[in-house]
N, C-alpha and C positions, 0 to 999 in steps of 0.2 A: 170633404170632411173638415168641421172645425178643427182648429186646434188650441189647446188652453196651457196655458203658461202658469205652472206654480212650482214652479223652483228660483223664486226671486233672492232666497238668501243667498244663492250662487251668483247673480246678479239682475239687475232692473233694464227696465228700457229706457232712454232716454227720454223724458220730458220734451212736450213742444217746445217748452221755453229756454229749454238748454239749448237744444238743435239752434233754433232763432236766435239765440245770442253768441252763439257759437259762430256759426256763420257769418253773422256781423260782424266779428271781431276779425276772422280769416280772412273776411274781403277787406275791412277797414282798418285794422287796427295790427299790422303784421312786423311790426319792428322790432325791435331785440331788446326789453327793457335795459338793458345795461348799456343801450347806447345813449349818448348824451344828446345826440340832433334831436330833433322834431318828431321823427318819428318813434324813435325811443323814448321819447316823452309820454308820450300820445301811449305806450304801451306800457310806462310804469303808471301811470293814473288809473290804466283798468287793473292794474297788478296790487296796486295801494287799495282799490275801492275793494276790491274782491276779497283780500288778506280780511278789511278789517270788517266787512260782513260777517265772514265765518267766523272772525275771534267772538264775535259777539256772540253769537251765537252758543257758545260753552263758556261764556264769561271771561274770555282772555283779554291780555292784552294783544296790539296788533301784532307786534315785535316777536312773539312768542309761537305764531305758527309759521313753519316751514313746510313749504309744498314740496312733495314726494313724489312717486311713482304709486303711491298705494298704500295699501295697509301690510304686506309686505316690508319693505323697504322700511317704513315707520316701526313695527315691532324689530325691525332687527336691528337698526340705528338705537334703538332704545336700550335694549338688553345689551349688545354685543359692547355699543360704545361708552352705557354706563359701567359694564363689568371691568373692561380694562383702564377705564380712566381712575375707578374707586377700589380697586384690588390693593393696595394699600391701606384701605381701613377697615380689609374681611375680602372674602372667598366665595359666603356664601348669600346664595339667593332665594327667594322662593316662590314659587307659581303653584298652576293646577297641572292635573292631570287631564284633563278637558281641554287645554286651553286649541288656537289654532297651529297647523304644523309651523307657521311663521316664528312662534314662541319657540315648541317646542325643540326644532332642528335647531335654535343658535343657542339651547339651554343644553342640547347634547353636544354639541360645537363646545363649548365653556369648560362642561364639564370633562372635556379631554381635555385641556389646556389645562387642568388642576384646581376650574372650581365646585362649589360641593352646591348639589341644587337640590331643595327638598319638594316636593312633588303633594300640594295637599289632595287629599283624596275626595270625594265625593258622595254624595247618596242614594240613591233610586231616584230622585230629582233634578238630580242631575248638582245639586247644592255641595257649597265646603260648608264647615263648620267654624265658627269664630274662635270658639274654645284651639280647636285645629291649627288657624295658624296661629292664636296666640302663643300658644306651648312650641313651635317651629321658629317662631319670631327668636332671635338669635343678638347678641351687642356687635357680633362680625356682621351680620346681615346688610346686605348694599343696596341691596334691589328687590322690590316684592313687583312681582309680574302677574296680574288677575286680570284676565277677560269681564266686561263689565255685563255683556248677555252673552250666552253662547251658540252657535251658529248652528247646531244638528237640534238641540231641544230646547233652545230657547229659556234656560234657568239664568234668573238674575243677582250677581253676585252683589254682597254684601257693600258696595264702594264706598258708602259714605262711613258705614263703621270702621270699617280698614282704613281709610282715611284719615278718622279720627284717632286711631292707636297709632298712628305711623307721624302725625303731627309733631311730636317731639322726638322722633327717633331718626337714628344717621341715615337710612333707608329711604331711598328715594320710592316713590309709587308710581309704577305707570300701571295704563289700563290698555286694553287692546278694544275701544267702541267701533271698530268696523261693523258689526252689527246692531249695537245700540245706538247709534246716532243717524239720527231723524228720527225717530222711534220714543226716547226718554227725553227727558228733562236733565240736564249734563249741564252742570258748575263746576268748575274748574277749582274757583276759591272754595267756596262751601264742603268738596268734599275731599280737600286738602290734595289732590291730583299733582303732580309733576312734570308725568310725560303722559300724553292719550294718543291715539292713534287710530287714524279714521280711511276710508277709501269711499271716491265720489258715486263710483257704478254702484256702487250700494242702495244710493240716495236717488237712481233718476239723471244721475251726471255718467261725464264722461269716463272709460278705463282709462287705464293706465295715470293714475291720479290718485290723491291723497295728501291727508296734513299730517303733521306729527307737533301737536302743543306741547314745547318745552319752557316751563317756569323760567322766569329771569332767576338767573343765581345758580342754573343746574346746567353745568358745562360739561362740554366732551368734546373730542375732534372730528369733524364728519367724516362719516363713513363714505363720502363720494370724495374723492379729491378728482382736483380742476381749478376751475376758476372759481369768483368769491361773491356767484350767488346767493340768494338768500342768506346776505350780510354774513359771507363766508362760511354758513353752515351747513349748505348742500350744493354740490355743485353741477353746473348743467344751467345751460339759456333753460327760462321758464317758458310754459306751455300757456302763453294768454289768452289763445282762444279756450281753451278747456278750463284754464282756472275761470274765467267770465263765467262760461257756464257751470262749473261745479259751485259757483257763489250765484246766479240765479236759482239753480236747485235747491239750496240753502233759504233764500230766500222764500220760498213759499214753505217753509215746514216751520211755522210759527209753533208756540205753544198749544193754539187751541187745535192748529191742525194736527200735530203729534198727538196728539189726546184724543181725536178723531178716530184719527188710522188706527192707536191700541183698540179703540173700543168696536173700532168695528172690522176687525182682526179677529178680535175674541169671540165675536158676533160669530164668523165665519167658523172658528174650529170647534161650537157647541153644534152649529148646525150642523157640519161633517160629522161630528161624532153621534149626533143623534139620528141621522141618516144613515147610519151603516149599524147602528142599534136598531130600529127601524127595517132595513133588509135584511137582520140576522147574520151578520158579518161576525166572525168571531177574532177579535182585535184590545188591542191595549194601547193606551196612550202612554208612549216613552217620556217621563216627566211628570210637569202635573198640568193643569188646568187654569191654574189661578191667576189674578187680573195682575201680578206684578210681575210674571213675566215677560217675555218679548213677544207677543201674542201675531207676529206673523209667522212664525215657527209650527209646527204641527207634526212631530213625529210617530209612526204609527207601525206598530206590531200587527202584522196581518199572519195569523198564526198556519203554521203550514205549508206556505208557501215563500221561496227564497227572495231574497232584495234582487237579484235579477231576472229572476224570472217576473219578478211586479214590475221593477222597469220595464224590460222589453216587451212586457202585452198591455202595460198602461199607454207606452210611445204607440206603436202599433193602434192603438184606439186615438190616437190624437190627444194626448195629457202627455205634460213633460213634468215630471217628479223627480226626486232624488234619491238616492240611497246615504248622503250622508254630504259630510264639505264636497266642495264641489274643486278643492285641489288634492282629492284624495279618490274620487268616486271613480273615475277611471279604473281603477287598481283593482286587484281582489281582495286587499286585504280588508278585513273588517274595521269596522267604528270603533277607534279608540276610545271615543265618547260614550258607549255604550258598552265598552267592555269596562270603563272607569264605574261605571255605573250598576252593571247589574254580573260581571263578570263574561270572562272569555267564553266558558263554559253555555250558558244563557243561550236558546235559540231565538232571543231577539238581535243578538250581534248578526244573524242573518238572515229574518226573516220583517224588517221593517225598510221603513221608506220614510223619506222627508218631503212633505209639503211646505209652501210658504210663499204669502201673500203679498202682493205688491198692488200699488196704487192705482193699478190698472184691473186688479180682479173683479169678477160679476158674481154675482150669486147662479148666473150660469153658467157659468166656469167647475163651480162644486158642483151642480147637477150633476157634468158630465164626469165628472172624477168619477161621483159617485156611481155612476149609472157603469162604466169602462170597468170600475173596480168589483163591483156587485155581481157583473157578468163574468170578470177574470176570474174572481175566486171561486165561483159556483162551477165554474166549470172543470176548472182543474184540480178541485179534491172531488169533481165526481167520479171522476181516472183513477 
């Protein structure tokens, strides 16, 4: 039996070119950049060349990303270590209701420690409103925390407006682009950004990895204490063979290819949806359609039938799908996402599934979805 891979927002496979330079660097390049011999030479050069590919790549400067463990570790150095270092000039923060649980666990984390976190709400879109946070926007306000795409439906938040209102305000901005990067078009100056925060397995690169882009000027204490890695700000020997290749990965997602992959992303989730129009599927797309979102996303109301009863007879046909993040799927609890969205009440909070496309998908990869799913649902509302 084949089997077909679309649950890539929970993670990708690595790239040939990762592996291969990966490799290269484990066999070649294995010294401890912070040593000063020869061989820790030899392995800050590929730590220096790697840094300032990726800066470039969202418009940094080099000095300004610090390699992580992930997008994890990045959103919670962002929040946790902006809130206590600026609790002196306010209390309060503001994020989504959407956002990922990385956000959301160190914003209930805070708000026990006595800060106040306003929670913008959402639309059937899965979208905030501008008006929303403006009227939230606060002169206490320290921290505004917005996901830049969202990982279960794929809606893309406002960044460069909120950018632009946050410009002259005490309020630092960070973004959570774990899912928007490689995917968008990402300036760091242009849309007045602060802190972003990225993971490699996303991209084609290796786990356990990631940046966190902090502006020159926007200080905290790191949240690893140790030694004084990355120019004191995260501590821990760096991982050079994995930074190598999460900066080759990087390396091939130019612009014209990010422009690519949306369009023929988007390509793929008309064709699913016209395919199971087409077999008489009775379904709804969680979100919307349109070319500005992150269009490897694909979430899907399949009416009647539970999110795990679709997993387990999707896997069972050889499709691996999702029922929602992929650090919560495990669980029974329902899509936050979906409950921000359409209500707890809603039998979409259990009756959908997440698709989502990665560089490696075929258009016979959705044949068989479709073909696995067409046969799943016929069968079991004919019982």
């Amino acid at each position: 039996m084949k089997r077909v891979y679309l649950d890539n927002a929970a993670t990708t496979p690595m790239a040939e070119s990762v592996v291969s330079e990966m490799m290269d660097k484990m066999t070649n390049t294995f010294g401890n950049a912070s040593s000063t011999h020869a061989y820790g030479r030899a392995a800050r050069e590929v730590l220096d060349d790697s840094r300032h590919i990726i800066a470039q790549s969202i418009n940094a400067q080099d000095d300004d990303i610090i390699f992580t463990s992930g997008g994890t570790e990045g959103d919670n150095t962002a929040v946790l270590q902006t809130a206590f270092a600026r609790q002196k000039l306010g209390k309060h923060i503001i994020t989504t209701a959407i956002e990922h649980q990385a956000i959301l666990k160190s914003t209930e984390f805070l708000a026990e420690q006595g800060f106040e976190v306003t929670y913008l709400p959402v639309d059937e879109n899965g979208n905030i409103s501008l008006d929303d946070f403006k009227a939230a926007l606060r002169p206490d306000t320290i921290l505004v925390s917005i996901m830049m795409g969202n990982n279960e439906v794929g809606s893309h938040m406002p960044i460069h407006e909120i950018g632009e209102i946050l410009k002259d305000h005490q309020a630092w901005f960070h973004t959570d682009a774990v899912q928007a990067y490689g995917l968008l078009d990402i300036d760091v100056e242009r849309d007045h950004i602060d802190l972003l925060s990225t993971s490699a397995h996303k991209i084609n690169g290796p786990k356990f990895l990631g940046f966190l882009y902090k502006r020159n000027g926007v200080n905290f204490p790191s949240l690893i204490k140790g030694g004084e890695q990355e120019d004191k700000r995260r501590a821990g020997t760096e991982n050079v063979p994995a930074i190598a290749g999460f900066a080759a990965a990087v390396k091939e997602l130019t612009t014209t290819e990010k422009a690519h992959r949306q369009a023929k992303y988007h390509d793929f989730k008309q064709y699913i949806v016209d395919q199971l129009m087409a077999n008489q599927i009775d379904f709804e797309v969680n979100g919307q359609l349109g070319e500005d979102n992150l269009q490897h996303v694909l979430n899907l109301w399949i009416k009647g039938i539970s999110t795990y009863t679709l997993q387990t007879n999707l896997d069972l046909g050889g499709v691996a799908v999702s029922g929602g993040s992929a650090c919560t799927a495990g669980s029974l609890e329902p899509s936050h996402v979906l409950i921000a969205m359409f209500g707890e009440d809603s039998p979409r909070v259990s009756e959908s599934i997440r698709l989502s496309f990665g560089r490696y998908t075929t258009k016979d990869d959705l044949d068989q979805f479709v073909a696995v799913l067409t046969q799943t649902v016929k069968r079991l509302l004919k019982k």
